[in-house]
PATOR-807285 format. One record per residue: residue in three letters; residue number from 1; x, y, z of N, C-alpha, C in turn. Coordinates in steps of 0.05 Angstrom, whole numbers, plus 5000, padded with zeros to 4 digits. Example, Ala and Ser with C-alpha at 12.3 -4.5 7.8 and 13.67 -1.06 7.14 Angstrom:
BEGIN
    r    k   n_X   n_Y   n_Z  ca_X  ca_Y  ca_Z   c_X   c_Y   c_Z
  ALA    1  5264  4886  5156  5246  4910  5156  5264  4934  5156
  SER    2  5257  4955  5142  5273  4979  5143  5258  5001  5157
***
This chain:
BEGIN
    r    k   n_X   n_Y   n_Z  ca_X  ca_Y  ca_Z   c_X   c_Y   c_Z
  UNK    1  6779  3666  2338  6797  3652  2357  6811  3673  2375
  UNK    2  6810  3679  2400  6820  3693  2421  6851  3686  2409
  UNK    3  6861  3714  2418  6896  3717  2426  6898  3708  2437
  UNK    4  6927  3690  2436  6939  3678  2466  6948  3693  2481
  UNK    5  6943  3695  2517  6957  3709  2534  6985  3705  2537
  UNK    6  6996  3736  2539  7024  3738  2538  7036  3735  2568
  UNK    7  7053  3726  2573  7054  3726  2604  7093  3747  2609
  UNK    8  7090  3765  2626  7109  3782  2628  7134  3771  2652
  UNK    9  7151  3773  2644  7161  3773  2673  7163  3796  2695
  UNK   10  7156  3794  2724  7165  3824  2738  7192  3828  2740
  UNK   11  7191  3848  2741  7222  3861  2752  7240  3856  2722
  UNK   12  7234  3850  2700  7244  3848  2674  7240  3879  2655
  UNK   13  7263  3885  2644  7259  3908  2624  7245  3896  2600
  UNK   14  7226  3910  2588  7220  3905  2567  7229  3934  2549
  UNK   15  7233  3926  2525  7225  3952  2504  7195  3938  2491
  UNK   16  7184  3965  2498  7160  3962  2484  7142  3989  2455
  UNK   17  7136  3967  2436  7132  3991  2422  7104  3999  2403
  UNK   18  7086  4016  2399  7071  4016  2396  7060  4032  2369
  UNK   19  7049  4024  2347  7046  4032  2323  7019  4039  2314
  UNK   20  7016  4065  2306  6984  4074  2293  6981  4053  2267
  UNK   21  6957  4049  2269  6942  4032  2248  6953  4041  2210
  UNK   22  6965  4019  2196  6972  4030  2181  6993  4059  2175
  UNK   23  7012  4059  2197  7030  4071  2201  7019  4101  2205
  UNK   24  6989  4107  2211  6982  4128  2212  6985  4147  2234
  UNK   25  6986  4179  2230  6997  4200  2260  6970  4194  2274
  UNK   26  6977  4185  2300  6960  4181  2319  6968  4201  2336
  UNK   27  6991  4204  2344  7005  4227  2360  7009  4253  2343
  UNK   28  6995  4265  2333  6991  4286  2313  7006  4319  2324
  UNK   29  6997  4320  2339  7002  4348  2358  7008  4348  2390
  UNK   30  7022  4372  2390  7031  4370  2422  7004  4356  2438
  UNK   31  6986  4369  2436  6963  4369  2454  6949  4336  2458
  UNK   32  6962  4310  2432  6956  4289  2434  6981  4275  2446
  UNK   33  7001  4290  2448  7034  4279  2460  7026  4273  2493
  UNK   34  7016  4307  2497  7010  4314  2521  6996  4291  2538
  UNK   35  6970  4288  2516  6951  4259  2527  6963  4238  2531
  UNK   36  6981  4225  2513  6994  4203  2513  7008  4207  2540
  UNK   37  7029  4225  2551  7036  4224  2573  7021  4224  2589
  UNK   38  6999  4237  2589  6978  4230  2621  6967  4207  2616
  UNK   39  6965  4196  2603  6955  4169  2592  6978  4150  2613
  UNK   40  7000  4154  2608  7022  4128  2624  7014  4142  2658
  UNK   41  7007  4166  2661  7012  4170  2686  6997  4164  2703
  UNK   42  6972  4168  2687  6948  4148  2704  6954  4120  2712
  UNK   43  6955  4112  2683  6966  4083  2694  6985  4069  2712
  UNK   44  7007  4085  2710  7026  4090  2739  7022  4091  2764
  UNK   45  6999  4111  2768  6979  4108  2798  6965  4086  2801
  UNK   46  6957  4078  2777  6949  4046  2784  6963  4028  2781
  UNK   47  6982  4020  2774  7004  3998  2770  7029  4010  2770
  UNK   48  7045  4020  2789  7077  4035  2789  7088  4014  2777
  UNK   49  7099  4034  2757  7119  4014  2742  7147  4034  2744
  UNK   50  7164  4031  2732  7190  4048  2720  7191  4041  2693
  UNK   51  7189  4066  2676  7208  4075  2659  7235  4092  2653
  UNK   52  7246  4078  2639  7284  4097  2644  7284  4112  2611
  UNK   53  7272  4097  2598  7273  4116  2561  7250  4110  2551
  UNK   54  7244  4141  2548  7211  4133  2525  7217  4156  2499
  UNK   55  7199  4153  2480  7209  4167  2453  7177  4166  2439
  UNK   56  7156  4195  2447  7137  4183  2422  7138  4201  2400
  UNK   57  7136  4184  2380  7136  4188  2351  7111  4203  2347
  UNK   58  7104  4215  2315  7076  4219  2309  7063  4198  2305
  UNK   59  7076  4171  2298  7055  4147  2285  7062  4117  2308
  UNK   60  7082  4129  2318  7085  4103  2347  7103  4110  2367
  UNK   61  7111  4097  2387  7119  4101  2417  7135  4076  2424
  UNK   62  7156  4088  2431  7184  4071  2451  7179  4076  2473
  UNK   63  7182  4054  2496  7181  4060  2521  7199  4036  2528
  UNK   64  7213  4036  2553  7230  4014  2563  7227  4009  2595
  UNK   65  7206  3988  2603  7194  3990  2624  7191  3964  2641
  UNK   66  7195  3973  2665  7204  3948  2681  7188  3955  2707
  UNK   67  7167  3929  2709  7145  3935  2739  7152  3906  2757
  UNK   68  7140  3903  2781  7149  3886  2793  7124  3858  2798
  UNK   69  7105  3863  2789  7084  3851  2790  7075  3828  2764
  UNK   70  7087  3831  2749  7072  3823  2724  7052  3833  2710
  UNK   71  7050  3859  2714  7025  3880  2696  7029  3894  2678
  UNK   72  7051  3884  2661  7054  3901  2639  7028  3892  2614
  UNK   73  7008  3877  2615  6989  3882  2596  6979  3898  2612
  UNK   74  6973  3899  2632  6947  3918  2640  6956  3942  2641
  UNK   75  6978  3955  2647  6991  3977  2640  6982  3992  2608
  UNK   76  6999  3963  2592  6992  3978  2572  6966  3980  2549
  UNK   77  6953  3961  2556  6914  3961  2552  6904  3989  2570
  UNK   78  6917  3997  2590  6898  4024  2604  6910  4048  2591
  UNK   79  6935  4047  2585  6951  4072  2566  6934  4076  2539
  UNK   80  6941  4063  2520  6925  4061  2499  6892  4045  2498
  UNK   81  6885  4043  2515  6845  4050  2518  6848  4077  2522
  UNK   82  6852  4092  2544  6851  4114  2548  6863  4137  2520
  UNK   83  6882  4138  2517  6890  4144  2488  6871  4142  2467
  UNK   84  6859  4123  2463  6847  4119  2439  6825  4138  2444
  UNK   85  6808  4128  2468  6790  4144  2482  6791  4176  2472
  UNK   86  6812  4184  2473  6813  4213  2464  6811  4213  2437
  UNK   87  6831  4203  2420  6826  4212  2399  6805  4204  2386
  UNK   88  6792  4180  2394  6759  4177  2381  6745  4206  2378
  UNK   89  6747  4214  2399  6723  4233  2414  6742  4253  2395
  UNK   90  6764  4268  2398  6779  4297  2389  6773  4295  2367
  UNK   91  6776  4269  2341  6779  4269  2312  6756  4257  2312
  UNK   92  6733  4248  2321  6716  4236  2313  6718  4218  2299
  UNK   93  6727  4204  2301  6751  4181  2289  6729  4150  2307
  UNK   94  6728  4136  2278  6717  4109  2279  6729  4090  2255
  UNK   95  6746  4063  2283  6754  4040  2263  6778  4043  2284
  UNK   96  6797  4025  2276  6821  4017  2288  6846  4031  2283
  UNK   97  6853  4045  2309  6870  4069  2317  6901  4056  2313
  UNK   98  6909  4026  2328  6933  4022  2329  6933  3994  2312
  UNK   99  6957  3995  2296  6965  3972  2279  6955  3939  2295
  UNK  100  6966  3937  2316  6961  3906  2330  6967  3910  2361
  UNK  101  6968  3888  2376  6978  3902  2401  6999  3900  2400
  UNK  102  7006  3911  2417  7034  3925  2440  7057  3896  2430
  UNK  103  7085  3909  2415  7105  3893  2414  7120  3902  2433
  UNK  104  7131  3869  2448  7153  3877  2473  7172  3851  2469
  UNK  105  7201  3864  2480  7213  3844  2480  7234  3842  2508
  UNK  106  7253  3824  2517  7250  3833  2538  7289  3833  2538
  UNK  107  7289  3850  2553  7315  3870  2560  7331  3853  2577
  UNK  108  7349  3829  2576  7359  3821  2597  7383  3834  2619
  UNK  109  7406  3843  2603  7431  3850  2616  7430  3878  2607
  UNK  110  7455  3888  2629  7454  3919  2636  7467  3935  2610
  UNK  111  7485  3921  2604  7497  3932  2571  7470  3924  2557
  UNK  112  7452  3913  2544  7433  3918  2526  7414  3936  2540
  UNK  113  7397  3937  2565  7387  3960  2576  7395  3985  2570
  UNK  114  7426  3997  2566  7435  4019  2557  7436  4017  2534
  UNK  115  7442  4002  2514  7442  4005  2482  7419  4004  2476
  UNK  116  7393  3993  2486  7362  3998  2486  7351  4028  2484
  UNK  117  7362  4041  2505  7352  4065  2519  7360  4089  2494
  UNK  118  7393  4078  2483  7398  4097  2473  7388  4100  2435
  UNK  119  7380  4070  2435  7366  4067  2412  7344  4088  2407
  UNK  120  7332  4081  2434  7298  4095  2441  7303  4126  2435
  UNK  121  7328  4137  2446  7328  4163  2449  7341  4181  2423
  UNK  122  7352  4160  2411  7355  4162  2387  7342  4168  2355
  UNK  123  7312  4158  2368  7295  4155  2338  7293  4185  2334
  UNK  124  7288  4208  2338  7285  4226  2321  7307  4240  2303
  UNK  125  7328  4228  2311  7345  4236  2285  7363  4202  2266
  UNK  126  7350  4187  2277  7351  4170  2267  7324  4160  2225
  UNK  127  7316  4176  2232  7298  4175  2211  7307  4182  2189
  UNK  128  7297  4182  2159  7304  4190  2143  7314  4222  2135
  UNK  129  7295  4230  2149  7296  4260  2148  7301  4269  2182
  UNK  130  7327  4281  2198  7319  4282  2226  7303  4299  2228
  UNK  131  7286  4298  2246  7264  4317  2259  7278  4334  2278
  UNK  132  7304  4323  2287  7306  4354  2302  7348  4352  2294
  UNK  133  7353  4377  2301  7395  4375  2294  7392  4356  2322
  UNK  134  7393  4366  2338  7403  4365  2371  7380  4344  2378
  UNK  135  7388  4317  2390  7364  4300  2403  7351  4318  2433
  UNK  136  7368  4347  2444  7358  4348  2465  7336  4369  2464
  UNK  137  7334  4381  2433  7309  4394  2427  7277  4379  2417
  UNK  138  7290  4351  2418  7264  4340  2411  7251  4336  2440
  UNK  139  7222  4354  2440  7215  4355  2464  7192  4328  2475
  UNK  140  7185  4308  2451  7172  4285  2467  7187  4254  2476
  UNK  141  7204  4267  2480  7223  4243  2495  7235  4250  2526
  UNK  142  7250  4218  2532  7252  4219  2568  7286  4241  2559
  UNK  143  7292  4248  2537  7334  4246  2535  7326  4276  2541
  UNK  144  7307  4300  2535  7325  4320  2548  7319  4319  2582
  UNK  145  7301  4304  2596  7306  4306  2621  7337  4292  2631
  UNK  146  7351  4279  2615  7369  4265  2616  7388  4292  2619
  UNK  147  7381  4312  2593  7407  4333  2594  7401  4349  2611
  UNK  148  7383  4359  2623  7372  4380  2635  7340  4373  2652
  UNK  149  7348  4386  2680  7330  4384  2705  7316  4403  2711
  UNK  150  7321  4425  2689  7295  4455  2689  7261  4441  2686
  UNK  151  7256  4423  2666  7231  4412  2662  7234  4390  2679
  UNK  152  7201  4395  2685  7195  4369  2706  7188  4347  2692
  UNK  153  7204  4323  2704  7200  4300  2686  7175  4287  2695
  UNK  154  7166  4267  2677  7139  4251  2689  7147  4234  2714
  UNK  155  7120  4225  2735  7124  4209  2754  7133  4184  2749
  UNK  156  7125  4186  2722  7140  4143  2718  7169  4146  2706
  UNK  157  7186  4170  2709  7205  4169  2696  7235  4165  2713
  UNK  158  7244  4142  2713  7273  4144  2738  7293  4144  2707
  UNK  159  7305  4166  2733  7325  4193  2712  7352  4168  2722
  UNK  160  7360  4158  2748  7386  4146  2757  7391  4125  2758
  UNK  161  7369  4100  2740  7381  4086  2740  7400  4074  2722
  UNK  162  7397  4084  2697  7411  4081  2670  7446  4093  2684
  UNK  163  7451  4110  2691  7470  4127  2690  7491  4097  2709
  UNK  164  7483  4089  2727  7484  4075  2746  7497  4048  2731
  UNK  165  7487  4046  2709  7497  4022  2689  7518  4022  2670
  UNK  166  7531  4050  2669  7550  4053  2657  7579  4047  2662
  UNK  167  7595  4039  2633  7621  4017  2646  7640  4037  2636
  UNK  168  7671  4030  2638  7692  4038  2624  7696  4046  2604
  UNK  169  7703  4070  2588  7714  4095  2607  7686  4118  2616
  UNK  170  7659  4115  2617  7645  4124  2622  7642  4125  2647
  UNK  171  7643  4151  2664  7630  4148  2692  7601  4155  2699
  UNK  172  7598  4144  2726  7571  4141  2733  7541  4161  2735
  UNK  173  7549  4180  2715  7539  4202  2722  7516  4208  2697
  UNK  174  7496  4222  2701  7475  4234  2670  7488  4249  2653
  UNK  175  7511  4263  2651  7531  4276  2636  7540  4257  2624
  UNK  176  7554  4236  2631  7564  4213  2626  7542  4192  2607
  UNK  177  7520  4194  2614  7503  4179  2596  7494  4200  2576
  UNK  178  7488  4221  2574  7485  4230  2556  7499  4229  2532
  UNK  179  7535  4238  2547  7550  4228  2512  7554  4208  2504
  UNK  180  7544  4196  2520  7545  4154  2513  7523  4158  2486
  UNK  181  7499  4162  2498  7478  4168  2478  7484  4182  2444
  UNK  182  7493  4201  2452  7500  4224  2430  7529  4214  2418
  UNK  183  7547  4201  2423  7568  4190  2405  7573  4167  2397
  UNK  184  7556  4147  2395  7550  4124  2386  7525  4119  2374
  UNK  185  7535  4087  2358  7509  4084  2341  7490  4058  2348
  UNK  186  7464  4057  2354  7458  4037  2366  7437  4017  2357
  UNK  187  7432  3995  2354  7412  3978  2345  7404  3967  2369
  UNK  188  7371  3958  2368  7359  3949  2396  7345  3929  2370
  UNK  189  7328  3901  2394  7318  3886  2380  7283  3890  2376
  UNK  190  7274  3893  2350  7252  3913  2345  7234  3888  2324
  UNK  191  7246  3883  2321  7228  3849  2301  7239  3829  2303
  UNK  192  7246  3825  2323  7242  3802  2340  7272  3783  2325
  UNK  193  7291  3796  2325  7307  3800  2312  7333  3790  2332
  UNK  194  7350  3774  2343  7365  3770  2367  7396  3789  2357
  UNK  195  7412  3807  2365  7428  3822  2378  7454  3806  2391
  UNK  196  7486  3804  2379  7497  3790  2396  7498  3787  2424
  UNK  197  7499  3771  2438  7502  3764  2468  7521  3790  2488
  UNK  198  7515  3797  2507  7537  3824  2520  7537  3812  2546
  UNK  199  7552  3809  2563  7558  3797  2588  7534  3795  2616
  UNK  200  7532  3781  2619  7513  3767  2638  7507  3780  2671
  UNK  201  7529  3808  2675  7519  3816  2694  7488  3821  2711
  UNK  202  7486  3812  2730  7459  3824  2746  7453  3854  2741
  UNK  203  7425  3857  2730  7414  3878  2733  7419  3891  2763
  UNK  204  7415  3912  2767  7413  3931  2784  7386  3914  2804
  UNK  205  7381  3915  2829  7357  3907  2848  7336  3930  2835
  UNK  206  7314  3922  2838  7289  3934  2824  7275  3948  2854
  UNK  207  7273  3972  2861  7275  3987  2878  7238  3988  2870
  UNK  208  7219  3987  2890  7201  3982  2897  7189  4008  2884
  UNK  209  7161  4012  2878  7144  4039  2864  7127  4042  2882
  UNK  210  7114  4017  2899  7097  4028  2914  7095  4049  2935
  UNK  211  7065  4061  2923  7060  4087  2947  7072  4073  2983
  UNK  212  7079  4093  2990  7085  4085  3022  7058  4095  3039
***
């Protein structure tokens, strides 16, 4: 029996998240991190989307992504084909790479968009054991371009709009989101799980990706 098609909204944040088969390292080494990011970037040139927080794991991937078209399956069917694509071929690897498809849920208001992001940017010391002291040394996530503009961030990555969403006493700035990030504790909805209600403001206008 075919899956039923999921239908996305445009211009909607999703968190979306993605898990190796049987909780297994699919993202093993830099050099498969590396892939995974050229993996979204391709797909980017073919479907501009925005991402504001991504986080990949060794065994799965946070991303929080908002396109204007309605292409977030095809986005993320060309990320992970391509992905898989590699590691077939690198590990010689046959049978099924990722647990199921792509879980997303969708991000309505600008206070959960930020407690989302900072969830995302969160997971490596959020684990049992942290993987790193400092979240801004964990180097496969969007948070240290957040702290620092020495490394060049990816093309799907908008660094200003999160900062932009921040309320009282926080000002509007990536300094300002950063310690938002780093001194609080945050839950995002991850199994489908509903999160109390946070005020109903309008998202920010969804500023266009297409090439000019």
């Amino acid at each position: 029996m075919p899956r039923k098609k999921r239908a996305f909204q445009p211009n909607h944040f999703y968190h979306c998240i993605m898990r190796g088969n049987n909780r297994h390292n699919v993202y093993p080494t830099e050099l498969d991190m590396l892939e995974l990011t050229r993996s979204f970037e391709l797909a980017h040139e073919r479907y501009p989307f925005q991402i504001v927080a991504y986080c990949f794991m060794s065994n799965h991937y946070h991303i929080l992504i908002r396109e204007e078209h309605g292409n977030l399956s095809k986005i993320m069917a060309l990320v992970n084909k391509r992905y898989s694509d590699h590691y077939r071929k690198r590990y010689d690897f046959i049978g099924r790479i990722y647990q199921q498809r792509f879980w997303a849920f969708a991000v309505r208001t600008p206070r959960k968009v930020l407690e989302t992001s900072a969830y995302i940017h969160r997971n490596p010391i959020q684990t049992q054991v942290p993987m790193v002291e400092d979240l801004k040394d964990y180097p496969h996530s969007s948070f240290p371009h957040y702290v620092s503009s020495e490394k060049k961030a990816p093309k799907f990555l908008d660094l200003t709009y999160l900062p932009n969403l921040l309320y009282y006493p926080f000002e509007k700035t990536t300094t300002s989101y950063v310690d938002f990030v780093l001194h609080r504790t945050f839950f995002a909805i991850e199994n489908g799980v509903e999160l109390e209600e946070y005020d109903s403001r309008q998202l920010l206008p969804f500023v266009s990706l297409e090439k000019k």
